[in-house]
Wavefront OBJ file of the C-alpha trace (Angstrom):
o trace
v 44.303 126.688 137.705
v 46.560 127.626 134.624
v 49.011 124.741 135.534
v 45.718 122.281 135.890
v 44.702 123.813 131.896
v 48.019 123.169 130.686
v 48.165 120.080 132.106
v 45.097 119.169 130.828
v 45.867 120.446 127.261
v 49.159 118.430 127.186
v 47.328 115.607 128.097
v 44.995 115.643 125.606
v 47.213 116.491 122.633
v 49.424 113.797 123.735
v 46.409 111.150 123.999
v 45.382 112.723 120.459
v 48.743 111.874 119.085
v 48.665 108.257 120.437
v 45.449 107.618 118.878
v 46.322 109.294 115.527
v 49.872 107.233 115.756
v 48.203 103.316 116.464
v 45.622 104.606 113.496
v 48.437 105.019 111.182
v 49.924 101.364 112.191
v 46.795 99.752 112.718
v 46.224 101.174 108.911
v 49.663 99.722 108.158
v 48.935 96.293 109.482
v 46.029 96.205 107.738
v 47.809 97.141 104.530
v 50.417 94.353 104.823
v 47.788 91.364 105.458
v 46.011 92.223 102.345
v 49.079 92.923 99.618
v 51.539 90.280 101.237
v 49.686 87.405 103.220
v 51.063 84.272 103.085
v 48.283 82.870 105.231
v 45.742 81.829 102.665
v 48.435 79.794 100.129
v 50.162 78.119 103.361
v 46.023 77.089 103.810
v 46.019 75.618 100.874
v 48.784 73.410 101.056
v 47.567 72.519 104.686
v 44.602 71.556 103.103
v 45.773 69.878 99.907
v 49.182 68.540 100.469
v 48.355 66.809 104.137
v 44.391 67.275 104.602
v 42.610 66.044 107.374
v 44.340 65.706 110.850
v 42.640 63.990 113.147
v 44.454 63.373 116.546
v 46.912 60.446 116.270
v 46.806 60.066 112.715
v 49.892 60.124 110.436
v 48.337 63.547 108.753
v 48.150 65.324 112.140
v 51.854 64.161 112.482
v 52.660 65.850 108.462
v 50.792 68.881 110.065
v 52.896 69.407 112.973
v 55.781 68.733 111.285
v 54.371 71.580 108.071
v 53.734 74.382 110.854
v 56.874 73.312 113.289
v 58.737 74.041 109.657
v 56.689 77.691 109.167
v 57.815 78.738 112.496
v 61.614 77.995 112.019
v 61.328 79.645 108.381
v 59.730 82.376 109.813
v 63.004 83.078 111.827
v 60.689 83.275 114.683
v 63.023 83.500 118.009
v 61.517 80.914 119.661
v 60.192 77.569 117.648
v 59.359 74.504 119.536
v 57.584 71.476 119.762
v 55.442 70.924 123.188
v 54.604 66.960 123.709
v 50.746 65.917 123.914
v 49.258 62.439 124.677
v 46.178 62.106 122.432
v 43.360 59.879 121.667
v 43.429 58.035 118.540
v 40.193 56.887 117.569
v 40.024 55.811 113.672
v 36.297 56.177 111.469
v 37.404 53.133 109.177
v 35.320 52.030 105.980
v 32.553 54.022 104.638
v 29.533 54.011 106.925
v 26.373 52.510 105.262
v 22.849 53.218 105.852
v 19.287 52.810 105.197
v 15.670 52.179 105.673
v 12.710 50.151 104.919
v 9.019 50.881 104.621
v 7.142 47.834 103.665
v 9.596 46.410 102.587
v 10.857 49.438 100.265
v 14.944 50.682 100.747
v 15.451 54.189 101.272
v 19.527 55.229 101.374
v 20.151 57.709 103.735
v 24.045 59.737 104.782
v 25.542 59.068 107.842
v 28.925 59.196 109.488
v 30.033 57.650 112.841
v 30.090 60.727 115.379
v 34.100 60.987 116.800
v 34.322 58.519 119.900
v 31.806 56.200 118.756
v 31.957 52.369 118.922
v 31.508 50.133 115.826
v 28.341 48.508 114.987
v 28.638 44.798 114.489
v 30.367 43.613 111.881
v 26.952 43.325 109.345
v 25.755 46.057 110.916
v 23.085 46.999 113.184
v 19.610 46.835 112.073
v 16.282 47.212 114.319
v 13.297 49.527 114.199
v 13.666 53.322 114.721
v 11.360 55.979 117.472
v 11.710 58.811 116.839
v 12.615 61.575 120.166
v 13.183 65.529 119.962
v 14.568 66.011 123.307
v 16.082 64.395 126.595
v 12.953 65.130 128.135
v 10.612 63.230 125.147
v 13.196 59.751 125.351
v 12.945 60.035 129.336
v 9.026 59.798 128.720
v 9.177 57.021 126.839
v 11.262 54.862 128.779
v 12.741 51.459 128.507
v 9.232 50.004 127.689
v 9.185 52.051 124.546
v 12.860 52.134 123.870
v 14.248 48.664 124.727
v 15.500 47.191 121.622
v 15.096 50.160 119.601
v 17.517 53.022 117.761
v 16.764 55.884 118.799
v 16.641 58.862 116.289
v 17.485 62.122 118.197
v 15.764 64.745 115.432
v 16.828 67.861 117.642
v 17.121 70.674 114.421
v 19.587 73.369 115.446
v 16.947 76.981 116.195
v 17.187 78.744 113.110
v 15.427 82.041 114.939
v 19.005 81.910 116.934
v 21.225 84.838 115.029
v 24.329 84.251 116.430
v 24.627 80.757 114.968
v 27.155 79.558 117.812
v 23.871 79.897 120.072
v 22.170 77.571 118.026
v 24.928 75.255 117.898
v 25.691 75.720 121.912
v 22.101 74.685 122.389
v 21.554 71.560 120.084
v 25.196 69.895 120.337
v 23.962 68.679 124.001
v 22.132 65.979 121.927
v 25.278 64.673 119.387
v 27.096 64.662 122.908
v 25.314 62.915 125.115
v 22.021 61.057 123.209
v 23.958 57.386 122.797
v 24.400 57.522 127.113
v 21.083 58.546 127.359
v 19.084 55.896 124.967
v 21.125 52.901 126.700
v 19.961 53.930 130.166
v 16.398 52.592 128.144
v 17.787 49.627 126.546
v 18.223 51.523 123.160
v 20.975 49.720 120.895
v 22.093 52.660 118.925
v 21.584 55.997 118.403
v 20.900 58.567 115.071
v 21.312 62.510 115.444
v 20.441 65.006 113.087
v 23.645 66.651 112.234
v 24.519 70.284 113.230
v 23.424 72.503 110.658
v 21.382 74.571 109.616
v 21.404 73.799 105.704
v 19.679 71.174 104.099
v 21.769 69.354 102.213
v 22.880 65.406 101.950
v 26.454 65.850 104.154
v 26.279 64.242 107.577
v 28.594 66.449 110.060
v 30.208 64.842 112.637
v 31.441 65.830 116.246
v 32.481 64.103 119.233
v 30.113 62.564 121.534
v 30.721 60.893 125.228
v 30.098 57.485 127.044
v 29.461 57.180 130.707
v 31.658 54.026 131.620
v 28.501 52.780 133.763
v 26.374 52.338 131.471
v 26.584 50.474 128.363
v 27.921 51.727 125.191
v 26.091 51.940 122.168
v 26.943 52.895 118.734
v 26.190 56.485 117.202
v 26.021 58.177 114.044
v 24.918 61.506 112.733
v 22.168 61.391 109.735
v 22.452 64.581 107.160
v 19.583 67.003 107.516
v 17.620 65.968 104.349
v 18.281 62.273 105.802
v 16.207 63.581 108.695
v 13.437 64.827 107.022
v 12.886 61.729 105.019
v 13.621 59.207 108.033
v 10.850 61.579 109.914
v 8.636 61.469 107.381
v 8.740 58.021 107.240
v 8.532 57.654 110.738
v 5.343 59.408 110.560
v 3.507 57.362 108.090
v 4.430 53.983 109.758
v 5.103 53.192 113.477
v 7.725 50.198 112.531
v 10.014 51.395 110.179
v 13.170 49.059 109.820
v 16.687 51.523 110.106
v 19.996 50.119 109.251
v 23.495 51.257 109.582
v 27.455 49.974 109.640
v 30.095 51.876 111.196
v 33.694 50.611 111.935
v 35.049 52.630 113.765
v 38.051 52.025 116.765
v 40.027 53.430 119.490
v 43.157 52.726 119.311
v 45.787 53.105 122.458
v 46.581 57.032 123.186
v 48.944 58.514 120.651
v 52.073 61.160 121.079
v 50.999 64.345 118.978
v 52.612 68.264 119.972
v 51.514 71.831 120.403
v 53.157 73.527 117.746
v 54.806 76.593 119.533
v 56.941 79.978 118.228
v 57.379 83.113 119.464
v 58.629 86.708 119.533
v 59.809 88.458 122.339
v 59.217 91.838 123.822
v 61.299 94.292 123.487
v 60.259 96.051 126.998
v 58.092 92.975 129.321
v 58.772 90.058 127.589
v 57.577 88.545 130.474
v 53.911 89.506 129.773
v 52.600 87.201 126.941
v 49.893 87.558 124.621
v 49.186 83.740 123.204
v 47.288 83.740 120.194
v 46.186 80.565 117.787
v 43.768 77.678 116.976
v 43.839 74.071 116.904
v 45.569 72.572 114.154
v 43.556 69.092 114.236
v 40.226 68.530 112.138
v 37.567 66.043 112.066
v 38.359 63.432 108.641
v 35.270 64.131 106.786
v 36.983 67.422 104.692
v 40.100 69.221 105.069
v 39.636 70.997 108.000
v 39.982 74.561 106.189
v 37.838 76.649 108.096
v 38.029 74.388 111.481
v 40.574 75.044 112.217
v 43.420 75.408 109.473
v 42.042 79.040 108.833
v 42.742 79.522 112.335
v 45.664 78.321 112.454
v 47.194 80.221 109.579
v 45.642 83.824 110.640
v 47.291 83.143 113.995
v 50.520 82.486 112.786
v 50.443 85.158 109.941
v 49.998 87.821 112.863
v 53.573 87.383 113.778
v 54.865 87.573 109.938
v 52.986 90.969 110.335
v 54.878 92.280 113.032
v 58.167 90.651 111.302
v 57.619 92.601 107.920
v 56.778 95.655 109.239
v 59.882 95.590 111.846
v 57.428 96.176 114.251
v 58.920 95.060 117.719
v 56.014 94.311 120.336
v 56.727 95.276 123.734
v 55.235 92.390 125.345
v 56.131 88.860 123.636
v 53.521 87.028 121.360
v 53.326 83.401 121.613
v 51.527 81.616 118.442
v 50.472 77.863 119.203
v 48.810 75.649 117.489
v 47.058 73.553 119.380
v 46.618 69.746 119.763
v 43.429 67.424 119.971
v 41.078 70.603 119.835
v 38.460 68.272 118.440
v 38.139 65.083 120.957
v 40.002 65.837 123.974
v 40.979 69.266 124.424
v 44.426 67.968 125.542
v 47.055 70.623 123.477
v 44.887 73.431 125.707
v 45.538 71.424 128.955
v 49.648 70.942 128.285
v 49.890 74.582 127.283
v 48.437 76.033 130.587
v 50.844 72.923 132.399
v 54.064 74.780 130.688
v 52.569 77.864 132.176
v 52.359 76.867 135.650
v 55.750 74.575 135.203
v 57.673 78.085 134.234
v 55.298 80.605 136.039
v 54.341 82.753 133.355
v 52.390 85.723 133.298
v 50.198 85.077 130.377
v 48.204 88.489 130.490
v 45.970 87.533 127.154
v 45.127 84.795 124.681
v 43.121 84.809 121.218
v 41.768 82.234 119.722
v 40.201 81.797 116.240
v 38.545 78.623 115.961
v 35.085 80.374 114.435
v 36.253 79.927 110.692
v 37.740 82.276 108.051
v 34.860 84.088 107.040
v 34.212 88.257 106.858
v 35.650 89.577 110.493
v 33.179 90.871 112.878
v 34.955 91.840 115.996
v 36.298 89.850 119.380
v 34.510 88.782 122.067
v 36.026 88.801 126.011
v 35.510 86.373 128.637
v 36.563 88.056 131.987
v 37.709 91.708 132.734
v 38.037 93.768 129.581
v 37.370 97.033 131.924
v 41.323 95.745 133.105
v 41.927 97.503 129.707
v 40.855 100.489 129.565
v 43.878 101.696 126.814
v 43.065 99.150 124.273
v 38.779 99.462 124.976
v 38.467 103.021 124.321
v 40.502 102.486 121.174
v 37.332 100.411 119.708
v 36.864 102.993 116.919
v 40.103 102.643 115.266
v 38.423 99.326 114.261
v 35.513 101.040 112.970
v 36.832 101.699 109.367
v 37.364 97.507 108.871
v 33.726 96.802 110.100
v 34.976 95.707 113.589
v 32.244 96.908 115.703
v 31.396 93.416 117.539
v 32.980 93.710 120.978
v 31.413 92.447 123.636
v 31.338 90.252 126.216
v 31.358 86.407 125.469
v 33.269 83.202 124.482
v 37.137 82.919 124.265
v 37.909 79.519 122.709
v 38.272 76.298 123.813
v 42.100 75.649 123.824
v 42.144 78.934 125.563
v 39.721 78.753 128.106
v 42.311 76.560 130.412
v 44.427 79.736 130.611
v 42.108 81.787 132.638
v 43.277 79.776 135.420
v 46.419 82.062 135.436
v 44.967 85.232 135.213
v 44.493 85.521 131.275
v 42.376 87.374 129.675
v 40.433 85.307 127.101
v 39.571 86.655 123.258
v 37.756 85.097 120.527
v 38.094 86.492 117.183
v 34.631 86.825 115.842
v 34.050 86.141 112.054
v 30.596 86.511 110.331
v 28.657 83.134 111.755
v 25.881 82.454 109.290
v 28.024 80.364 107.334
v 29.931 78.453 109.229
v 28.111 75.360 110.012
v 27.392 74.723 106.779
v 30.755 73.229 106.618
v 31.782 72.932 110.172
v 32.476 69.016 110.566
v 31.575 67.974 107.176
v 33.006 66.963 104.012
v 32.192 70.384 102.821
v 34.653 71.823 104.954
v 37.442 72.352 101.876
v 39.760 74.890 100.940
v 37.860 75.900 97.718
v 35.007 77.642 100.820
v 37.549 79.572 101.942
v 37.756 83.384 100.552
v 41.071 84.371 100.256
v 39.944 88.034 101.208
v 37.722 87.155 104.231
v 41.239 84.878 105.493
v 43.502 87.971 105.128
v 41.130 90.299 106.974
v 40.782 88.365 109.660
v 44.728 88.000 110.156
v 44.971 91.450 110.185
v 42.410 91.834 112.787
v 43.884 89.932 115.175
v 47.300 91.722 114.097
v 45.467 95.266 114.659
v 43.990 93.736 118.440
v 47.985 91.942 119.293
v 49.724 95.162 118.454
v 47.402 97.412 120.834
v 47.451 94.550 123.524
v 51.438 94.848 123.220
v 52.240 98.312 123.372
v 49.495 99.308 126.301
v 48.745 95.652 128.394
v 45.768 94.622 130.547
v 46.402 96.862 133.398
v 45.310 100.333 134.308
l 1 2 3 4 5 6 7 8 9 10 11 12 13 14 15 16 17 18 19 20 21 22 23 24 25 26 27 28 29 30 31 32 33 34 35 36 37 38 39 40 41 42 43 44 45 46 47 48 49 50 51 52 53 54 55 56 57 58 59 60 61 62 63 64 65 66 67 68 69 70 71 72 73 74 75 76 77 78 79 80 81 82 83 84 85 86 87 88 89 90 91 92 93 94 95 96 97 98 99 100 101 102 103 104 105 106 107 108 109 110 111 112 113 114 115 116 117 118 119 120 121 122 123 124 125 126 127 128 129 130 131 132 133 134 135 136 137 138 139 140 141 142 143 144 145 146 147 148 149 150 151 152 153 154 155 156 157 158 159 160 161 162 163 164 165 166 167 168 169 170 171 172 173 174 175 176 177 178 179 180 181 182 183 184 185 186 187 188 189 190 191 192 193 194 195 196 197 198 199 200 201 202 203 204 205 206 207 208 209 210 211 212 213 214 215 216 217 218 219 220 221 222 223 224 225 226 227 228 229 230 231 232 233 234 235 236 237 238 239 240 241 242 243 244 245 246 247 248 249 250 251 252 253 254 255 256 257 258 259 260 261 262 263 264 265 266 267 268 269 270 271 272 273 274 275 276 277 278 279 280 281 282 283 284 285 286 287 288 289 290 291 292 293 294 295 296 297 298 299 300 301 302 303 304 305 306 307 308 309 310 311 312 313 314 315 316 317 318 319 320 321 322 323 324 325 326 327 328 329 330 331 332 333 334 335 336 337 338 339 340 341 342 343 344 345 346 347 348 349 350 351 352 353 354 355 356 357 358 359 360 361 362 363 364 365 366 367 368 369 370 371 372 373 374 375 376 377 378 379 380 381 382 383 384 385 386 387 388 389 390 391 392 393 394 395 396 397 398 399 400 401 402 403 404 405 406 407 408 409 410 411 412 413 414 415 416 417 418 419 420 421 422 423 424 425 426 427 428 429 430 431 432 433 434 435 436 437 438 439 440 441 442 443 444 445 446 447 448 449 450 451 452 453 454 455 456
């Protein structure tokens, strides 16, 4: 019995010391991202100096090149470029649009959703029905539709408080309303955009053909564009909508995962990945989707570097290609991990914007760490009390395929889609604060990952 006690007591002052020890660094980390971040001016020049990235364009080939150059500055000791094929679809001139009531103009915003064909070269011009759902267009039919754009006024649920949920449910519609119509006869389609402000920006997103049925061009109409065009709908059964889009796919394009690492010091075969997507929609500058991302991600490792902090399993930054219309950088990267058979035991992704940091949220078996789970109230003290089960990211999500663990870094939501895929989306709505907290976050979550693993 006395050898049980003082094995207990050992253990516990020895489990006491290891949580009073990661405080002190997790305090230290936390320190360093707020008094010497380089995160939020290497933003800014992401944002101002290249700007939007779109897969395929020559600015998503100035961004690779800008991080490729961060990672080999950073003395990182691995840096590499990792070869993606990507679509290259181009938005063109200006998209146009309006309509008439008795004869009366109304100008309304629009943009051409990402994937969407062109409207003929004058434009396309018929009269408008209004729909709320798949189910409300499939009652209709073709004799209602034929001939007709259809105007998909599907509001994101503002009772939803997770934003993301709201989003998750109403992006079904910019996806897949253009197939839909044209099984009907429609000739083009108008969403509402994804928000839930009212404001005058249209916010893009990609949407999807089915190669059997006919494609038809799609835009997305700003929420105060909806209103009116609703309005107007109501009052008058024929009202007259017109719109001219440009856009074109182009052949696939070659585009990279941007790629640097440091390696453990004790399993560097065990990697933790952790990143964004470094492409953007061409509306804005792609600040908080995903350059904010992109430049917490890679700050985590100047962390580590700074405070000569050597992780015992290695951390792999990437930022990933063709987040936006293709998902292709998050394909290659789990390809190199089959190709070399690595154990990738975790991955974070933030690719929820840079705003005030909330906590992470697992998709698959966080119980497999039962070190790093019980250690939630070290985050307490930075307001990181969100942990639960949920969504990893996107790029990620391929990776669970080999056994990772998946991670999303979970900012504050209410704001996001304000911005997310709209011109609004600009460095100057990015707080330089909210950026640096949420690098050392993910710093804080990497360096507990590293020293104690997924495994029991």
């Amino acid at each position: 019995m006395k050898k049980l006690i003082l094995f207990l007591a050992i253990f516990f002052c020895f489990t006491a010391n290891a949580q009073q020890s990661d405080s002190l660094i997790i305090s230290k980390i936390f320190n360093q991202s707020l008094t010497n971040s380089e995160c939020y001016p290497r933003l800014n020049y992401l944002c101002k100096n290249i700007g939007p990235r779109l897969s395929g364009s020559l600015n998503g080939e100035k961004a690779v090149d800008y991080v490729n150059q961060l990672c080999i500055d950073q003395k990182l000791d691995t840096a590499f470029l990792q070869p993606v094929t990507v679509p290259h679809w181009v938005r063109g001139q200006k998209e146009q649009a309006y309509y008439k009531v008795n004869g009366k103009k109304a100008d309304v915003a629009i943009c051409a959703l990402g994937g969407s064909i062109a409207t003929p070269k004058k434009g396309l011009v018929a009269t408008v029905i209004e729909v709320h759902d798949f189910d409300e267009l499939k009652a209709l039919g073709r004799e209602k539709i034929e001939g007709k754009i259809v105007f998909m006024n599907h509001p994101m649920k503002s009772s939803f408080v997770h934003t993301f949920d709201a989003y998750g449910e109403a992006a079904r519609y910019r996806w897949a309303t253009a197939q839909n119509a044209a099984q009907y006869g429609a000739v083009g389609v108008v969403v509402r955009s994804m928000t839930l402000a009212m404001d005058n920006h249209p916010h893009t997103g990609a949407m999807g053909y089915n190669d059997t049925i006919i494609k038809i061009p799609a835009c997305a109409i700003s929420t105060n564009g909806a209103e009116e065009l609703s309005k107007a709908i109501k009052n008058n059964s024929s009202v007259q909508f017109y719109f001219k889009q440009s856009c074109e796919l182009f052949p696939d394009a070659q585009s990279y995962n941007v790629i640097g690492e440091l390696k453990g010091s004790e399993k560097p075969e065990e990697i933790i990945v952790i990143g964004g997507h470094l492409d953007s929609w061409e509306l804005g500058e792609g600040a908080h989707d995903d350059g904010a991302g992109i430049m917490q991600s890679l700050e985590v490792l100047r962390i580590f570097q700074n405070l000569k902090m050597k992780p015992k399993r290695s951390i792999r930054f990437v930022a990933f290609a063709n987040e936006e219309n293709g998902s292709r950088g998050g394909k290659q990267l789990l390809a190199l991990a089959k190709e070399r058979n690595e154990k990738i035991i975790a991955a974070i992704e933030s690719d929820e914007g840079g705003f005030t940091p909330r906590g992470f949220s697992f998709n698959g078996d966080s119980l497999k760490m039962p070190h790093v789970m019980s250690k939630q109230e070290l985050f307490y003290p930075y307001d990181l009390k969100y942990w639960e089960q949920g969504y990893g990211g996107t790029d990620i999500n391929y990776l669970k395929e080999v056994g990772a663990l998946l991670i999303g870094f979970v900012p504050d939501s209410q704001r996001y889609f304000d911005v997310h895929h709209a011109a609004t989306d600009v460095f100057e709505n990015v707080n330089k604060r909210e950026l640096e907290l949420g690098a050392g976050s993910m710093a804080a979550l990497v360096y507990l990952l590293s020293e104690y693993g997924v495994n029991p």
